[in-house]
C-alpha positions in Angstrom: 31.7 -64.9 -28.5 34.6 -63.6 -26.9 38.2 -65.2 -26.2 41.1 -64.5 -23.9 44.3 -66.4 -25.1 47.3 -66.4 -23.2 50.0 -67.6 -26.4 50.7 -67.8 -29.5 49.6 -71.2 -29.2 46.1 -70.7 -27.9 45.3 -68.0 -30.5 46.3 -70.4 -33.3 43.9 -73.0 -31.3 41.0 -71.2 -31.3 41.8 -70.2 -35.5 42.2 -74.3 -36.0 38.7 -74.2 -33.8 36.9 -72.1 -36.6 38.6 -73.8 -39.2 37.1 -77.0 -38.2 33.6 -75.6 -38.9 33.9 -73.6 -42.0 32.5 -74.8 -45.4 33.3 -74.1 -49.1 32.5 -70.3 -49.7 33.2 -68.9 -46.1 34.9 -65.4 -45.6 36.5 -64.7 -42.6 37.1 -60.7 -42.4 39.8 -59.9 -39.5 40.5 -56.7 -37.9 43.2 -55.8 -35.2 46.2 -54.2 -35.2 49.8 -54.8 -35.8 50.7 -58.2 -33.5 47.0 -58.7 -32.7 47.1 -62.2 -34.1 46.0 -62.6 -37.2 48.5 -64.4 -38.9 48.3 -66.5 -36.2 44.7 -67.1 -36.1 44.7 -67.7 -40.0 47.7 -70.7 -39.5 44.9 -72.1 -37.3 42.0 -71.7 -39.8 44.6 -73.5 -42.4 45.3 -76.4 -39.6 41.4 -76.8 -38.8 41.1 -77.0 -42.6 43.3 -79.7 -42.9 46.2 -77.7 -44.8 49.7 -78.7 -44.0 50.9 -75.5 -45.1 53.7 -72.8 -43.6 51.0 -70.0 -43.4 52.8 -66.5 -43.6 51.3 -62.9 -43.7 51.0 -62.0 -48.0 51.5 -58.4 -47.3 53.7 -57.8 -50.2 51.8 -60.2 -52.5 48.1 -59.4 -51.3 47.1 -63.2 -51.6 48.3 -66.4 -50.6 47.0 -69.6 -51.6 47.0 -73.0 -49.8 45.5 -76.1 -51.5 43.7 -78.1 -49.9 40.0 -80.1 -49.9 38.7 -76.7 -49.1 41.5 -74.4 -50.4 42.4 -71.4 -48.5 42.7 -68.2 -49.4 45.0 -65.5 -47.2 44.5 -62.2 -48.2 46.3 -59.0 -47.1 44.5 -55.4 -47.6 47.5 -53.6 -45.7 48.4 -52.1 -48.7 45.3 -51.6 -50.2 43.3 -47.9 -49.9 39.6 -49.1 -51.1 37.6 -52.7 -52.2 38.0 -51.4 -56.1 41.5 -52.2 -55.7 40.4 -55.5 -54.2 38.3 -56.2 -57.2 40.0 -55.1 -59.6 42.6 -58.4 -58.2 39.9 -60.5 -58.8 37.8 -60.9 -55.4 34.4 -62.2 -56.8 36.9 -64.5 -58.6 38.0 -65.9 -55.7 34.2 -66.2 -53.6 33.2 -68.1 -56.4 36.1 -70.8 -56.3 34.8 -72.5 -53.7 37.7 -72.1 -50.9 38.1 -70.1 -47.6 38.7 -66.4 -47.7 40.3 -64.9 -44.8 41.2 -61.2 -45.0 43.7 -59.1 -42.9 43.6 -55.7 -42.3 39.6 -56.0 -43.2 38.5 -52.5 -42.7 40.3 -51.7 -46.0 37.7 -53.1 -47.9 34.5 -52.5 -45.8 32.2 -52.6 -48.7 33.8 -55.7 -50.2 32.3 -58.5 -48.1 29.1 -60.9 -48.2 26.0 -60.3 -45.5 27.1 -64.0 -44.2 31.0 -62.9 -43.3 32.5 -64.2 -39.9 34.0 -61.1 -38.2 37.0 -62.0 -36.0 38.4 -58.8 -33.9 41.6 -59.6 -32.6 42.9 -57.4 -29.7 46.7 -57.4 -28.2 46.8 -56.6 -24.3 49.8 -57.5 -23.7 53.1 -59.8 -25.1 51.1 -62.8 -24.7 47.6 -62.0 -24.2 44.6 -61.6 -27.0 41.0 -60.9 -27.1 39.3 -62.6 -29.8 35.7 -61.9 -30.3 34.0 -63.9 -33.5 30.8 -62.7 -34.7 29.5 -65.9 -36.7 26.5 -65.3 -38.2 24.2 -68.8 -38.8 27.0 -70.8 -36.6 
């Protein structure tokens, strides 16, 4: 499926969209650039999750976590070079906790994620102007 959202607003929409239909276990890999979105996107996932949380990028801290009835959590691989680096943090730890995963900067960790993953390729085109395109498998 492919998106065209003209603001901020709208990308987080179409996040809060996704969020709404995700269960316990799902992992959301993003990829896009720098300002493609994906912070954005991921304070929508929270919303459509029901978490009433100021969602920020965990660059520096490679995870965030929001509680919730499905907890979220916000990873970062920006400053990651391979998935070891992502396990060795703990990743199956965190599949098997029963949240949300949503990673940034995804193809960091190519090998790290489950055959069921929702890919979410965000593209800018201009200031206010993204492509989304979601590739949910089984939705």
């Amino acid at each position: 499926m492919t998106i065209i959202t003209n603001s901020e607003a709208e990308t987080i929409q179409e996040g809060y969209k996704l969020g709404r239909s995700l269960s316990k276990g799902a992992v959301v890999a993003l990829y896009g650039d720098l300002g493609a979105g994906k912070t954005a996107f991921t304070r929508g996932v929270a919303a459509g999750l029901g978490i009433d949380a100021s969602v920020s990028s965990p660059t520096f801290t490679i995870v965030n976590e929001y509680p919730g009835k499905i907890p979220l959590f916000h990873f970062d691989m920006y400053r990651l070079n391979n998935e070891s680096e992502l396990f060795d943090i703990g990743w199956d730890d965190y599949l098997e906790r029963g949240g949300v995963c949503i990673v940034e900067w995804s193809e960091n960790v190519p090998g790290a994620f489950p055959p069921d993953t929702i890919v979410v390729h965000l593209k800018y085109i201009d200031e206010n102007t993204r492509q989304i395109e979601i590739d949910a498998p089984g939705m």
